[in-house]
C-alpha positions in Angstrom: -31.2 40.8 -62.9 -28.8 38.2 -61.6 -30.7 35.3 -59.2 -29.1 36.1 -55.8 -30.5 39.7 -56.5 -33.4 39.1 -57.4 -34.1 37.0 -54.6 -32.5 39.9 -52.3 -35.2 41.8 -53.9 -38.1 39.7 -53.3 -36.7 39.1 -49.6 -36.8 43.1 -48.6 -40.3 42.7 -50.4 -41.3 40.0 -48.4 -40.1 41.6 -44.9 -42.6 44.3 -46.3 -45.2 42.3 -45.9 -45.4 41.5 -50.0 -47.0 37.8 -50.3 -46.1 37.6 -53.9 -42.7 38.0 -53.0 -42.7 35.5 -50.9 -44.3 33.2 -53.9 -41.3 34.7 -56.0 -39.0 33.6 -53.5 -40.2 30.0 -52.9 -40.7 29.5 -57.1 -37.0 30.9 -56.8 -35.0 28.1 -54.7 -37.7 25.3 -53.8 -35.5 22.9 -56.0 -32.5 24.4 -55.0 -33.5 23.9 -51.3 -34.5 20.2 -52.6 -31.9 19.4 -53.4 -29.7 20.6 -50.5 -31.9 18.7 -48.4 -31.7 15.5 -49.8 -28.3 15.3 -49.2 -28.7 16.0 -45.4 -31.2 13.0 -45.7 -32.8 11.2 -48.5 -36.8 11.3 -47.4 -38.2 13.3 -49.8 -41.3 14.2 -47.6 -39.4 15.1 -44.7 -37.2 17.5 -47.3 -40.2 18.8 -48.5 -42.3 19.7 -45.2 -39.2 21.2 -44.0 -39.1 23.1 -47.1 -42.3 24.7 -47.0 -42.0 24.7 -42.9 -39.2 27.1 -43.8 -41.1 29.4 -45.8 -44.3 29.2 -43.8 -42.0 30.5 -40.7 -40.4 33.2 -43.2 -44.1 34.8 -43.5 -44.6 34.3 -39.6 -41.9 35.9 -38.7 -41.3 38.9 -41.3 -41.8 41.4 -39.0 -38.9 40.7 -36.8 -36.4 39.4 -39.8 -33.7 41.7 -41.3 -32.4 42.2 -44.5 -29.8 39.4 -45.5 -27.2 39.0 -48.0 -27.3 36.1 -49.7 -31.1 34.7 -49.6 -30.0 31.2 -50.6 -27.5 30.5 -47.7 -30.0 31.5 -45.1 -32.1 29.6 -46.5 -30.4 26.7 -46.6 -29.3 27.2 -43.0 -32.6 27.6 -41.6 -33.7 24.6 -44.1 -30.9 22.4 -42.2 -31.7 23.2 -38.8 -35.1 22.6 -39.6 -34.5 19.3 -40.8 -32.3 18.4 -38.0 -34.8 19.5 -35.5 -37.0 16.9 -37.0 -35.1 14.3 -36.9 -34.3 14.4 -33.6 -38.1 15.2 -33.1 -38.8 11.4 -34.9 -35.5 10.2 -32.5 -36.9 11.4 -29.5 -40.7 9.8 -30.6 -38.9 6.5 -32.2 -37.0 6.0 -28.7 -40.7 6.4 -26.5 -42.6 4.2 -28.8 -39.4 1.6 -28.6 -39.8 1.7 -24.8 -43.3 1.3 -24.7 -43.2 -1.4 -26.8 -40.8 -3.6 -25.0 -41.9 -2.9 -21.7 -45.7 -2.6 -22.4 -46.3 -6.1 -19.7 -43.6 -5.2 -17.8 -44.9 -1.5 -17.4 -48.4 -2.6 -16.6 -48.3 -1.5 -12.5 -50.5 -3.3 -10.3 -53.0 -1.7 -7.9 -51.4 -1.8 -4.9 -48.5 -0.1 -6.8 -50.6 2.5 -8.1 -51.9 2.9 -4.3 -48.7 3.4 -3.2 -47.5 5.9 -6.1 -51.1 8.1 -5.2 -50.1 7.5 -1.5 -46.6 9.2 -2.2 -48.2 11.8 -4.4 -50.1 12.8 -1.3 -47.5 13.1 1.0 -45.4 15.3 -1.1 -48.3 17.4 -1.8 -48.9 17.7 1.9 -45.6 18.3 2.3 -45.7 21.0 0.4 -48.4 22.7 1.7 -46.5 22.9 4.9 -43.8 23.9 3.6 -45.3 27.0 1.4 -47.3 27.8 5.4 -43.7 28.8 6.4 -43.3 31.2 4.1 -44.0 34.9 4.3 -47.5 35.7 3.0 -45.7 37.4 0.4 -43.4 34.3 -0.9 -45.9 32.7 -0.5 -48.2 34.2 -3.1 -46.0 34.9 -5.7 -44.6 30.9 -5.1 -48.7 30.3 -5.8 -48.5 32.9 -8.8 -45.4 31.7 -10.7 -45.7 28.0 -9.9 -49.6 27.2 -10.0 -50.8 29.7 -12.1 -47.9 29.8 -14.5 -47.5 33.6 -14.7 -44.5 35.4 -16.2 -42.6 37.4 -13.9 -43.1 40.0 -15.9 -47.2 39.3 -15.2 -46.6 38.9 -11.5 -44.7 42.1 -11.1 -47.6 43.8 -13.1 -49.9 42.2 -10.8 -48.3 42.9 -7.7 -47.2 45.9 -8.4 -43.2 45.2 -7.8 -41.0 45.6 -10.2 -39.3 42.6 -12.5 -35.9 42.0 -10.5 -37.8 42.1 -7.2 -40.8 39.4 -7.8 -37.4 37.3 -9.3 -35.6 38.0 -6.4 -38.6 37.2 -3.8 -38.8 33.6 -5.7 -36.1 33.0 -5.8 -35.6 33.3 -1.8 -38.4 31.8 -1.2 -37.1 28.5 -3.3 -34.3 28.7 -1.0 -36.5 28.1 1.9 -38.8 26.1 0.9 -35.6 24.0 -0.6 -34.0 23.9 3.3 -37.2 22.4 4.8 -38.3 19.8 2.7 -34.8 18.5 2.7 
């Protein structure tokens, strides 16, 4: 049995929910996959978290995969995004420590500036609250649903008993409003 089929074979296994073929699979194209990374970027820890990371989402998410032509490719695909999605990750954590760094005594607010930032904080908030008072009674409880309980709207139309497009709808309007007055 040729490689790529092989690995087809241990892929439809895998969706079924066959662990071993999942082992097949990794023991299949980890170096392969090794290798690719490394010439996206030469850390060989990052390369091989990703690689695993890959695999470990496979298993997570068999259920809702499909059957795939050439293994390797997607592989390598998913393998590059996941690497990329790291990097920036390390980018994005690089850059906050950077700032933190340099500004650290700079940064350092004094009391009366945190007073004033708490002060602010207050009368938004109040602001707010005024502002929600104007709405309908129902705006307003689906504002306090979505907003400060963190429903879905599939959760507050459940809840409410209003269908998907209407709790959207009712938000959505009351945004609007609540948009025009604290202008």
């Amino acid at each position: 049995m040729l490689p790529t089929e092989q690995d087809k074979n241990y892929w439809e296994q895998m969706l079924l929910g066959d662990k071993n073929a999942l082992f097949g699979l990794y023991n299949n194209l980890y170096f392969h996959l090794i290798r690719f990374g490394l010439k996206i970027n030469p850390d060989d820890e990052l390369v091989k978290d990703c690689v695993n990371q890959v695999f470990l989402n496979l298993w997570d998410k068999r259920a809702r995969l499909t059957p795939v032509e050439n293994v390797k490719s997607y592989l390598m695909t998913s393998l590059r995004r996941c690497m990329l999605d790291q990097l920036a990750y390390i980018d994005r954590t690089n850059l906050a420590v950077n700032k933190m760094g340099k500004g650290e005594a700079a940064n350092e607010l004094s009391y009366e500036e945190i007073m004033i930032g708490v002060q602010q904080d207050e009368e938004l908030k109040n602001k707010l609250r005024v502002a929600i008072a104007q709405l309908t009674p129902r705006q307003s409880e689906l504002i306090q649903l979505k907003f400060f309980e963190g429903l879905s709207y599939e959760q507050i139309a459940e809840r409410t008993s209003q269908t998907i497009k209407t709790a959207y709808n009712t938000i959505y309007d009351a945004i609007k409003i609540l948009r025009k007055i604290l202008k």
